[in-house]
VOBA-1610 file (N, C-alpha, C; in pm, whole numbers, padded with zeros to 5 digits, always signed):
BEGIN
Unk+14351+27861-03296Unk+14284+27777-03395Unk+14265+27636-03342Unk+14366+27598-03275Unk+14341+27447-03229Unk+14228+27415-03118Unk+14277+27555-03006Unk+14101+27545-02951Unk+14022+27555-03001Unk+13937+27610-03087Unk+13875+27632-03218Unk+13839+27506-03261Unk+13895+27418-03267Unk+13902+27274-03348Unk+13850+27167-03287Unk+13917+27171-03126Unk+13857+27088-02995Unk+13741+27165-02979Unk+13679+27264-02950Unk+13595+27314-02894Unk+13442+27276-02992Unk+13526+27317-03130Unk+13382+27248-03207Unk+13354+27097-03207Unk+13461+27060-03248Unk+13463+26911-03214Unk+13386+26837-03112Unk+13435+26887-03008Unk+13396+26843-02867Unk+13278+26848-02854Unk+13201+27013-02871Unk+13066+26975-02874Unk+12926+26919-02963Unk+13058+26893-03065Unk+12970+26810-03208Unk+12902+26670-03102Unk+13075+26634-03021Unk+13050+26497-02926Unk+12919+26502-02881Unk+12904+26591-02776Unk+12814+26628-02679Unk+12669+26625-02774Unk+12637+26726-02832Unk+12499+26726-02906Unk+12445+26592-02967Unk+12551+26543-03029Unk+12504+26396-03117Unk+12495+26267-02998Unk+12500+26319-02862Unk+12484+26238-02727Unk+12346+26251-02636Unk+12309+26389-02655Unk+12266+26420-02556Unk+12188+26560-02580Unk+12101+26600-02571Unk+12037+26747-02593Unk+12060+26789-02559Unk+12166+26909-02573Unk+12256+26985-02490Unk+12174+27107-02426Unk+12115+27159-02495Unk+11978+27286-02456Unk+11839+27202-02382Unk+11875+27113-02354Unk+11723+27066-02298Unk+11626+27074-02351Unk+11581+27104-02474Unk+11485+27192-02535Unk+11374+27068-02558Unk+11417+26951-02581Unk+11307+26811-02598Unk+11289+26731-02498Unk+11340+26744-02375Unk+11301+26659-02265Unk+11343+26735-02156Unk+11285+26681-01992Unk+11301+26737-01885Unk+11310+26605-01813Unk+11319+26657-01643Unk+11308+26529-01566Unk+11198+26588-01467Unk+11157+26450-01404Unk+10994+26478-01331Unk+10920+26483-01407Unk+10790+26516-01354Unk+10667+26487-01411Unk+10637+26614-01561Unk+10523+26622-01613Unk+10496+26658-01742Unk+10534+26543-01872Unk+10465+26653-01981Unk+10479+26589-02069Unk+10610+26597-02166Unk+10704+26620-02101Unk+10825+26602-02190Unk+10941+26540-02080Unk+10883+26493-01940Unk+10915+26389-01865Unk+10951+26258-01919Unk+11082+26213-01837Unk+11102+26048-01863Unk+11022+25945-01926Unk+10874+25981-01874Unk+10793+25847-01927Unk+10698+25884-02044Unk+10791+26009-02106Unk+10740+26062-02258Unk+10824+26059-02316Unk+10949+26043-02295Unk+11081+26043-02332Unk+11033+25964-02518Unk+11036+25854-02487Unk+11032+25794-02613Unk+10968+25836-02742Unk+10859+25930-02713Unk+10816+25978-02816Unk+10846+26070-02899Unk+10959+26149-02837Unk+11055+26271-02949Unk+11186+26180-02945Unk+11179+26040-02838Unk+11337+25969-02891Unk+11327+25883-02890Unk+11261+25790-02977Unk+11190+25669-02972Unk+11338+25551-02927Unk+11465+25582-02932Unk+11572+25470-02898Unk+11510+25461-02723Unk+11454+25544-02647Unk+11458+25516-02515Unk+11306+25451-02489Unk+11246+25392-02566Unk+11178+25254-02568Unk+11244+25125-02610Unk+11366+25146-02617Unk+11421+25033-02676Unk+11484+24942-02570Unk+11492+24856-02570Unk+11534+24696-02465Unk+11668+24701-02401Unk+11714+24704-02288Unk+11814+24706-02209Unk+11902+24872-02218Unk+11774+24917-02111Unk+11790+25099-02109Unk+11874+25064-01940Unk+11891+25203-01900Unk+11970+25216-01846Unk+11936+25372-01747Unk+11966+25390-01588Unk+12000+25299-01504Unk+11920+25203-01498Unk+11981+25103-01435Unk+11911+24982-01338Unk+11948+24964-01179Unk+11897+24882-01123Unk+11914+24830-00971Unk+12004+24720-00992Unk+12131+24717-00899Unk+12272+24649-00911Unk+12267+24626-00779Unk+12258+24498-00749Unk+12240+24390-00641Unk+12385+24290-00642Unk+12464+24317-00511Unk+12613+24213-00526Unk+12537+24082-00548Unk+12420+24035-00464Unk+12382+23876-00440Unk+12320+23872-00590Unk+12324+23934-00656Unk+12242+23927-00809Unk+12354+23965-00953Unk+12496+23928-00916Unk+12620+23933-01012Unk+12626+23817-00986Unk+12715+23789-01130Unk+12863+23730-01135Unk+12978+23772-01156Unk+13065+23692-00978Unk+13224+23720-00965Unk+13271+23729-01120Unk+13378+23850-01125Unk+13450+23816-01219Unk+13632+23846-01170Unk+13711+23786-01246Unk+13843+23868-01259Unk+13894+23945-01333Unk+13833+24030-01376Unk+13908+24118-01507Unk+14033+24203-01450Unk+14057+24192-01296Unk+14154+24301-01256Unk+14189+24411-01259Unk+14303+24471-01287Unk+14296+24669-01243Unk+14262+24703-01402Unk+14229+24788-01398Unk+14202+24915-01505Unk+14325+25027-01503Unk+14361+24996-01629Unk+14476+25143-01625Unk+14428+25280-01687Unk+14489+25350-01622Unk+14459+25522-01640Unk+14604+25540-01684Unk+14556+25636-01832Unk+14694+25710-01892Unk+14618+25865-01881Unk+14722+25964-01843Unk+14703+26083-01870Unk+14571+26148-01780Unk+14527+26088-01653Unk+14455+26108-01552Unk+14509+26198-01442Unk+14651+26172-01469Unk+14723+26211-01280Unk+14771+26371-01318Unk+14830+26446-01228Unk+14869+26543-01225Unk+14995+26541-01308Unk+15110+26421-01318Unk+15237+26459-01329Unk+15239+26423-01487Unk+15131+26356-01568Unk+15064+26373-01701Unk+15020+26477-01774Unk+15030+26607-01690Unk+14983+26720-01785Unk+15073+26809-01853Unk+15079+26809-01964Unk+15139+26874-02031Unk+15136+27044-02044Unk+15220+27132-02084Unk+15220+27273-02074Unk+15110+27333-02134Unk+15109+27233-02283Unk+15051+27340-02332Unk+14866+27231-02354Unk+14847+27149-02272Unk+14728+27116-02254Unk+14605+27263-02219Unk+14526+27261-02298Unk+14388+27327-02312Unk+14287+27310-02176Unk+14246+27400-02116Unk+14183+27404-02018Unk+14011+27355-02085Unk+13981+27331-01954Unk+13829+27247-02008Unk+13719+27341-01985Unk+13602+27305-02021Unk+13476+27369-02047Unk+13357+27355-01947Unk+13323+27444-01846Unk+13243+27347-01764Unk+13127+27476-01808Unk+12994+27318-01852Unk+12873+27392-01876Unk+12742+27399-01792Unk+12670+27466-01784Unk+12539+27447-01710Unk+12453+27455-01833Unk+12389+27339-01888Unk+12284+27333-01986Unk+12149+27354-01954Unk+12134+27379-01840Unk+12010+27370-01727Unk+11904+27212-01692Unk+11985+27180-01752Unk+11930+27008-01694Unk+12014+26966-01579Unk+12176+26975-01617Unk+12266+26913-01550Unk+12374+26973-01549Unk+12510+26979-01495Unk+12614+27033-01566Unk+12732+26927-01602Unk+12812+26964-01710Unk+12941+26887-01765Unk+13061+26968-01815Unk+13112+26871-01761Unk+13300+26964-01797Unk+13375+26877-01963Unk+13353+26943-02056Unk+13429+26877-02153Unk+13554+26860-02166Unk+13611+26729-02178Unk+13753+26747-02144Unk+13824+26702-02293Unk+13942+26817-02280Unk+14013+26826-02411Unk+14137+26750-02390Unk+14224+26738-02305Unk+14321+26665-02267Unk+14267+26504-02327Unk+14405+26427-02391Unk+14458+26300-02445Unk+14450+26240-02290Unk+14332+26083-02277Unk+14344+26056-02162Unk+14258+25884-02187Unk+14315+25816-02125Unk+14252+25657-02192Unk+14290+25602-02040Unk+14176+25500-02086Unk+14098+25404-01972Unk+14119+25263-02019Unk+14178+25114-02015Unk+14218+25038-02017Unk+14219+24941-01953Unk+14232+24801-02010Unk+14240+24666-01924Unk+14102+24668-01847Unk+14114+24568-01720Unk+14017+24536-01654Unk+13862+24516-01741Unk+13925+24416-01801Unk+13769+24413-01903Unk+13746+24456-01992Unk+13828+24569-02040Unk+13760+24609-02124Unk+13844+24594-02264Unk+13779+24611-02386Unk+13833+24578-02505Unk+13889+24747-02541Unk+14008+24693-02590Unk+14098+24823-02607Unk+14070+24970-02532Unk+14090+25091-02613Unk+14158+25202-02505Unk+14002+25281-02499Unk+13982+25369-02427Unk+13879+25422-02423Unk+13890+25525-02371Unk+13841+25681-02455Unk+13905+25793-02465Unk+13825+25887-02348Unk+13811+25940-02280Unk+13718+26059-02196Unk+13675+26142-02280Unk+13567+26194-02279Unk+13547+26345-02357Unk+13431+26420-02313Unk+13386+26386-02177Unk+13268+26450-02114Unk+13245+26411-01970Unk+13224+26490-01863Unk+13193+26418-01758Unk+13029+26501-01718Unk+12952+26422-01676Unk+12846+26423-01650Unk+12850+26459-01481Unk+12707+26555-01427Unk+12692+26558-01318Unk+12544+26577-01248Unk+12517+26456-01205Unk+12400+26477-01155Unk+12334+26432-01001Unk+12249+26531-00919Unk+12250+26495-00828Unk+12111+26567-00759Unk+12058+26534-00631Unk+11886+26522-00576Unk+11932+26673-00509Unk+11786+26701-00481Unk+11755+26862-00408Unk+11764+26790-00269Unk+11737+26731-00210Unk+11804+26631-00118Unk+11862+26514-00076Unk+11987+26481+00044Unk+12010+26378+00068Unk+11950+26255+00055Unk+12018+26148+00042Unk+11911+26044-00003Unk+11849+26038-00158Unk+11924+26102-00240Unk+11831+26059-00360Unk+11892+26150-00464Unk+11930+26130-00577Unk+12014+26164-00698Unk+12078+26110-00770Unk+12151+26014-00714Unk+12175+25912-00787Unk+12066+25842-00939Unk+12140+25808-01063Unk+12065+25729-01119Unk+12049+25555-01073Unk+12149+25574-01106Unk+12194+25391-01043Unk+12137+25374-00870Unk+12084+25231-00879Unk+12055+25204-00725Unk+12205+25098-00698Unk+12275+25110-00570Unk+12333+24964-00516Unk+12292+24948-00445Unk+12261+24786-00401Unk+12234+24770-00320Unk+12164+24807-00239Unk+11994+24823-00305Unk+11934+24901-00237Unk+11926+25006-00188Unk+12025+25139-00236Unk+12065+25226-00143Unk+12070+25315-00314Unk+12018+25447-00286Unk+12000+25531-00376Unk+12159+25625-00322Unk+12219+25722-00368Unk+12303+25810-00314Unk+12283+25947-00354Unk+12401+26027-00307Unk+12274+26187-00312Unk+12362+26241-00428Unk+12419+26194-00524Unk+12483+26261-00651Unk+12508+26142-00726Unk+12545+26149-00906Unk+12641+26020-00931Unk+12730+26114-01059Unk+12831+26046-01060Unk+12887+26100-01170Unk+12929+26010-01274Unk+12926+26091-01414Unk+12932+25966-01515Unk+13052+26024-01584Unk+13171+25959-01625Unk+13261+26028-01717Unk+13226+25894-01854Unk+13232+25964-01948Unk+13188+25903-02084Unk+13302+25927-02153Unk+13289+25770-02242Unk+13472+25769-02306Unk+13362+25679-02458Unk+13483+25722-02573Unk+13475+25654-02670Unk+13549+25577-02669Unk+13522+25406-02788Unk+13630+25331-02755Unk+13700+25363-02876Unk+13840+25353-02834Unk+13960+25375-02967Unk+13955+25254-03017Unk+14031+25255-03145Unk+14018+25340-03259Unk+13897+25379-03326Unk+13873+25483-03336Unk+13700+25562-03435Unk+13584+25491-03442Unk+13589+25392-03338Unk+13427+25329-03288Unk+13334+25411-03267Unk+13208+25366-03297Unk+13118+25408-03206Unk+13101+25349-03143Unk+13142+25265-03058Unk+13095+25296-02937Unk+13124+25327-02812Unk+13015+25332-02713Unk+13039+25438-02599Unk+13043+25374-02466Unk+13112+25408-02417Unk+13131+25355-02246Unk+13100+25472-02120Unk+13097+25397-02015Unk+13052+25494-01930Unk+13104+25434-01774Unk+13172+25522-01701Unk+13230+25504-01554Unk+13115+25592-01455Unk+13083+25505-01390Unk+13019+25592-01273Unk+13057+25591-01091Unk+13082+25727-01077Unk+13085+25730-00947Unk+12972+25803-00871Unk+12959+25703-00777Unk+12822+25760-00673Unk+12897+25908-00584Unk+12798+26019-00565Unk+12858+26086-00496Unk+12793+26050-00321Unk+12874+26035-00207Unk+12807+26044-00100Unk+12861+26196-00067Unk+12733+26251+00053Unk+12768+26398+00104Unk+12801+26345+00268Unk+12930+26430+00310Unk+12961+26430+00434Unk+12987+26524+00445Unk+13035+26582+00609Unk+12991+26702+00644Unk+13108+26778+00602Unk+13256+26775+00610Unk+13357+26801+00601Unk+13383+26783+00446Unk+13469+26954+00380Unk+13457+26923+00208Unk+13568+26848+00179Unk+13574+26804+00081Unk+13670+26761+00009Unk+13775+26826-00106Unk+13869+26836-00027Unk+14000+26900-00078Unk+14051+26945-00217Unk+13994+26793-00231Unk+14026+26735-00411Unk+13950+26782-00456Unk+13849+26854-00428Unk+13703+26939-00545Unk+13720+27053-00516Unk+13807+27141-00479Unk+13814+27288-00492Unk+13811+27311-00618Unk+13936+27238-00676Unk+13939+27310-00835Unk+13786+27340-00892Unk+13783+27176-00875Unk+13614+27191-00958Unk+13496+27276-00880Unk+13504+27340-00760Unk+13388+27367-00712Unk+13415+27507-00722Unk+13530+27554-00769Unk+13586+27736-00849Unk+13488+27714-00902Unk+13442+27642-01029Unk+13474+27638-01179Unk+13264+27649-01167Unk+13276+27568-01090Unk+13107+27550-01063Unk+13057+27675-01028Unk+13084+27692-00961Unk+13039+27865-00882Unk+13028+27964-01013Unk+13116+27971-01098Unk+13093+28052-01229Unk+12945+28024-01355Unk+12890+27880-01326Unk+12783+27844-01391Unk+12651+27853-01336Unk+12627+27968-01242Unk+12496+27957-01173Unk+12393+27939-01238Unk+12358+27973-01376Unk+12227+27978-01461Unk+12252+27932-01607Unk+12152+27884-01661Unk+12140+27783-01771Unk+12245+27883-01910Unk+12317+27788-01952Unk+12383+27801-02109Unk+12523+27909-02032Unk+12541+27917-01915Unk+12646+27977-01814Unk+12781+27871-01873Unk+12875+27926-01880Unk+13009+27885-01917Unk+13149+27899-01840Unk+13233+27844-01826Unk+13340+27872-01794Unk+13465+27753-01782Unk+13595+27812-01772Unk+13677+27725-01824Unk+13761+27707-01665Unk+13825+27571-01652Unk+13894+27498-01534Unk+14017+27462-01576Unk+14159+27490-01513Unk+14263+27409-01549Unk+14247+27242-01521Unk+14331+27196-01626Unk+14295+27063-01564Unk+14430+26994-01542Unk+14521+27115-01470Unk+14642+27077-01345Unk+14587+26970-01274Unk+14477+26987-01216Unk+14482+26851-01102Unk+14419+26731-01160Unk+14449+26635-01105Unk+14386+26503-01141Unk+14244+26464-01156Unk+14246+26403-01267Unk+14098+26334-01329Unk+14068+26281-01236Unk+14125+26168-01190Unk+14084+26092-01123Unk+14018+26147-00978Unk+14040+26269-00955Unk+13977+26310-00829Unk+13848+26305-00772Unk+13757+26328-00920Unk+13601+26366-00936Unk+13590+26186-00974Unk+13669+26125-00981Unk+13588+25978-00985Unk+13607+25881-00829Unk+13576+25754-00819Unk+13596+25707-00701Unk+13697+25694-00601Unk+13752+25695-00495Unk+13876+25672-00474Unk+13910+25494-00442Unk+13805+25406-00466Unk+13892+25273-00543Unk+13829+25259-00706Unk+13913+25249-00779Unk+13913+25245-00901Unk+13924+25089-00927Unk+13899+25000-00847Unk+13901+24907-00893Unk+13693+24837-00839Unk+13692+24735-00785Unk+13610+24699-00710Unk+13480+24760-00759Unk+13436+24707-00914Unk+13333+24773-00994Unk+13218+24679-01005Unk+13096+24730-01076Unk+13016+24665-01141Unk+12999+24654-01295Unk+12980+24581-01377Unk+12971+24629-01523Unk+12875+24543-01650Unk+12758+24574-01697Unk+12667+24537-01773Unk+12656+24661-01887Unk+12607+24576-02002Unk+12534+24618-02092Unk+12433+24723-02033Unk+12411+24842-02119Unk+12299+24910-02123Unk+12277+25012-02253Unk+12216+25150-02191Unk+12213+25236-02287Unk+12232+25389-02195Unk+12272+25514-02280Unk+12278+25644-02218Unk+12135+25664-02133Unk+12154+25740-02005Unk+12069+25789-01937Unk+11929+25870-01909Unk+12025+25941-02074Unk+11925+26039-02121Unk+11890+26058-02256Unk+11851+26131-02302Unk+11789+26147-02460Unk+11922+26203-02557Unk+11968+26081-02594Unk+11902+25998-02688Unk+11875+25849-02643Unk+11934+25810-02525Unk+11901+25732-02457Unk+11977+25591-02600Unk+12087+25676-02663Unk+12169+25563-02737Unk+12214+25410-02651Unk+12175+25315-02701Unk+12230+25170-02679Unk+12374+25115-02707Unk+12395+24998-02623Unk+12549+24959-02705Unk+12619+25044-02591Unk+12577+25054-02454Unk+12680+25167-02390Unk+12744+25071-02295Unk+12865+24992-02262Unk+12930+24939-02148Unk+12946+25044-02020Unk+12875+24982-01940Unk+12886+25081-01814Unk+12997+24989-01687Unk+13038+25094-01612Unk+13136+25100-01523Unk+13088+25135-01407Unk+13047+25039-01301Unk+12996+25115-01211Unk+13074+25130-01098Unk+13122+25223-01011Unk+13255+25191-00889Unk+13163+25162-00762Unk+13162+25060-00672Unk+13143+25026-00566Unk+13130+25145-00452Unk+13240+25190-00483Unk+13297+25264-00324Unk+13275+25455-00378Unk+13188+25535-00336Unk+13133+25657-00361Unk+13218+25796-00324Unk+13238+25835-00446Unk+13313+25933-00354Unk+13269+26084-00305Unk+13338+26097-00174Unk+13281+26184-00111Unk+13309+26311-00104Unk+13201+26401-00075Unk+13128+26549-00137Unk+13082+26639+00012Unk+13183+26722+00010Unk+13153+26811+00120Unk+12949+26826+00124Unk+12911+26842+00236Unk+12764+26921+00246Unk+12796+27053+00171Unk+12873+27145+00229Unk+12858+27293+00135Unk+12890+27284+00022Unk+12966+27176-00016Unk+13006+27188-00171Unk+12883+27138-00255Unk+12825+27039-00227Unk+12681+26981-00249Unk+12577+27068-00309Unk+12593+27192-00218Unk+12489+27287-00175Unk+12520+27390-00297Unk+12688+27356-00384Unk+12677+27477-00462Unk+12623+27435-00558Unk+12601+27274-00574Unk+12573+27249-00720Unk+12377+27251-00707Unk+12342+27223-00566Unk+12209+27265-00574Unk+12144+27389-00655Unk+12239+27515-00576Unk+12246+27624-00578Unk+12222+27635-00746Unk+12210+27607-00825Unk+12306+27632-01006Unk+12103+27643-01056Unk+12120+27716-01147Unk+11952+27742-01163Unk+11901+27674-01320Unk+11778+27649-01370Unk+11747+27620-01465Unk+11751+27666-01599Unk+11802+27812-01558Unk+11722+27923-01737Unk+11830+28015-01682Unk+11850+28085-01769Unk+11940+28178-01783Unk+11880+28335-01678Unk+11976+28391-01673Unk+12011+28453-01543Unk+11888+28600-01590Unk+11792+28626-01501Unk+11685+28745-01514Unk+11577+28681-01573Unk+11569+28539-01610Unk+11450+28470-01648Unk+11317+28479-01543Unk+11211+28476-01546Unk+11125+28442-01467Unk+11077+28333-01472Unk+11064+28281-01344Unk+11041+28149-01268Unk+11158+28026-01308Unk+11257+28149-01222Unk+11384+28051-01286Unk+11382+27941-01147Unk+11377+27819-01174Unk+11440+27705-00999Unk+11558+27635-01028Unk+11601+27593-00852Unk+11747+27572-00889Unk+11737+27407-00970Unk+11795+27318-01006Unk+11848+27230-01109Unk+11843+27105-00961Unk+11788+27001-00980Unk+11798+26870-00930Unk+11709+26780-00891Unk+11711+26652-00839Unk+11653+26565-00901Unk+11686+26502-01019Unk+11732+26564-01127Unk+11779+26516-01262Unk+11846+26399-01275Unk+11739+26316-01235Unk+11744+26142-01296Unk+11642+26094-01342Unk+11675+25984-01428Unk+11587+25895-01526Unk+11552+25760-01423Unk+11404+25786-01424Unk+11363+25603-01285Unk+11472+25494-01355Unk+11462+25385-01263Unk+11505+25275-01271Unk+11454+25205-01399Unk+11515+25144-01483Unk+11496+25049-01602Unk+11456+24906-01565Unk+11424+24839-01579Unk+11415+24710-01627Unk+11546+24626-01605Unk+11549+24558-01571Unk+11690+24503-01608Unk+11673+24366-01732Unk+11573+24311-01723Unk+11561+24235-01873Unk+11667+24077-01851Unk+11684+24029-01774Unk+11775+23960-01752Unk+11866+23929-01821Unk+11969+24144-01791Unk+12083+24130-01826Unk+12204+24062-01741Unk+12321+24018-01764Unk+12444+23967-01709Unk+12492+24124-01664Unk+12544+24099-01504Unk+12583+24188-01437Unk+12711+24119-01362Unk+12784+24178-01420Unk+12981+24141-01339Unk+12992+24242-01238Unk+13059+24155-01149Unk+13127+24203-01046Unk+13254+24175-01003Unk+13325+24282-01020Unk+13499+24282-01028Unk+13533+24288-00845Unk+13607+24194-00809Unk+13564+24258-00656Unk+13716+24289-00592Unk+13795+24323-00694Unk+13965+24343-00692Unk+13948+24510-00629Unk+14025+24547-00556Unk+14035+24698-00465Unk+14144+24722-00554Unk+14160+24892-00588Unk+14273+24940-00636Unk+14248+25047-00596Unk+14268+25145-00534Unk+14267+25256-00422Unk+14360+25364-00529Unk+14282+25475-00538Unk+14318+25580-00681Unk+14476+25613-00619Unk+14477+25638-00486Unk+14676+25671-00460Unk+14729+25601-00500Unk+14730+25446-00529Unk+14811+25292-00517Unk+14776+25298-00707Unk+14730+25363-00767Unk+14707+25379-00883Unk+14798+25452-00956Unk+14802+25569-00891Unk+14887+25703-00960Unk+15020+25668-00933Unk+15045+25565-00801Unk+15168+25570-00728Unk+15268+25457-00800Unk+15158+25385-00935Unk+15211+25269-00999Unk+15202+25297-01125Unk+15208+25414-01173Unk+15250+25452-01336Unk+15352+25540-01338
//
């Protein structure tokens, strides 16, 4: 019953975020493309959308200092914690996470809960990313999305750039099981979440960017504090290749293609205020201090 409870819950989260079936927008060209977006969701004509282009020579230094993680690390998981949900909606895929887990300090005003991680990334190197730094696009990004406590609405957002190198990464087995089970659209399956959150995010958790904006996608909701991490973390080539691999429509469909590209162009930036935290906190020197 209690999964039952999270599970509806959770994806009450998700739908009232985001079109979970894709069914009103796409990415690329046509007419239910990005730059039609606004007309079945009129909030994504609205003023200080989101991504943008994040330039260091175009911040201001700040000190807000480290960010604490509760209930991120491995030695935080409890027995009888609920394994998570990883979906292929055929736009993108996301792992809903049911585990008690808050994000803190460094700026930010009170606790801020996880309850979705986002994944998106290009049919090739060089390009998938939503966010630009520094001139430099990257070939995945990942977004984990937190509410702020207590029963706010509103919404925050951490992003890590994925870079691909040739050699995989250790720390994404779990998750790259879990992936392999979602090859085709509305595909399901569940991941322990024994290993650490923090794995699938940057490995410095400190050394961020952070402005005003709005969600990525439709509903393209406003009021979203974004988190951006400097330093990208890195993504085997074959592991890369499985999330290429993951298809649009459900499995025996015709003219099913695989899933990517799935980003929204660059926004405007509107001359918003863009901070730059330039404090290093390295995710081991993190876990190794709670």
């Amino acid at each position: 019953m209690m999964m039952l409870v999270w599970t509806v819950t959770g994806l009450l989260l998700v739908t009232h975020l985001v079109d979970v079936h894709g069914n009103g927008y796409c990415y690329g060209e046509g007419p239910k493309g990005p730059q039609h977006w606004s007309k079945t969701y009129p909030k994504c004509a609205a003023k200080y959308q989101s991504p943008i282009d994040i330039s260091e020579n175009d911040t201001t230094e700040v000190q807000h200092g480290s960010l604490t993680f509760e209930g991120f690390f491995k030695k935080d998981r409890k027995p009888y914690d609920k394994d998570w949900r990883v979906v292929n909606n055929g736009k993108q895929l996301y792992i809903l996470i049911s585990n008690k887990c808050y994000i803190s300090g460094g700026g930010l005003q009170g606790k801020h809960s996880p309850y979705v991680i986002f994944f998106q990334w290009g049919r090739v190197n060089g390009r998938g990313s939503e966010h630009k730094l520094d001139g430099k696009f990257y070939d995945g990004e990942i977004k984990l999305m937190c509410h702020q406590q207590p029963g706010t609405n509103k919404v925050s957002g951490f992003v890590a750039m994925v870079k691909v190198v040739e050699q995989d990464n250790p720390l994404l087995y779990e998750l790259m099981y879990a992936v392999n089970k979602v090859k085709y659209a509305d595909d399901e399956a569940s991941v322990s979440p024994h290993d650490n959150l923090a794995d699938m995010l940057s490995p410095d958790l400190g050394n961020f960017y952070r402005y005003q904006g709005s969600q990525t996608w439709p509903q393209c909701n406003t009021d979203v504090t974004w988190t951006v991490w400097r330093t990208p973390l890195e993504m085997g080539r074959a592991q890369m290749e499985v999330f290429r691999g993951l298809y649009n429509k459900k499995k025996g469909t015709r003219d099913n293609i695989h899933i990517g590209d799935n980003v929204r162009p660059l926004q405007p930036r509107e001359g918003r205020k863009i901070e730059y935290n330039p404090q290093h906190n390295y995710r081991t020197q993190v876990e190794a201090s709670i």
